[in-house]
C-alpha positions, 0 to 999 in steps of 0.5 A: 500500500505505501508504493500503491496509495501515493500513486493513485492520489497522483492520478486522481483527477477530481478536487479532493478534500483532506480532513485531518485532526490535529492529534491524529496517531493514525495518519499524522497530519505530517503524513497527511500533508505529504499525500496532499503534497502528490495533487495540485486537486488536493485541499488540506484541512487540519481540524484542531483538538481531535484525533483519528476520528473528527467525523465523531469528536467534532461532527460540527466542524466535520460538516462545516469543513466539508460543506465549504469545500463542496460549495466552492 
């Protein structure tokens, strides 16, 4: 998977939005920005004071975020 997933965000071709938390031990937010790094298309959002699971410790800023990048 690690040679596999890089490759496949390269060739995405749609705008895709990366949540991230803040305090994720899963995909680190430095993990995270380098997979945005592969695509121009790519749009990183770190949401503060949550960890692997943001739908869930923060639904609120979740929906938020993922309203504002469907309207633009």
């Amino acid at each position: 998977m690690v040679t596999r997933i890089p490759a496949a965000f390269k060739n995405l071709q749609c705008p895709t939005l990366f949540l991230s938390g803040e305090k994720d031990r899963i995909i680190s937010p430095s993990q995270a920005k380098q997979a945005i790094a592969l695509n121009p298309k790519f749009q990183y959002t770190e949401i503060p004071k949550v960890g692997h699971f943001p739908m869930l410790e923060n639904p609120d800023i979740y929906q938020q975020e993922i309203r504002q990048f469907l309207q633009n």
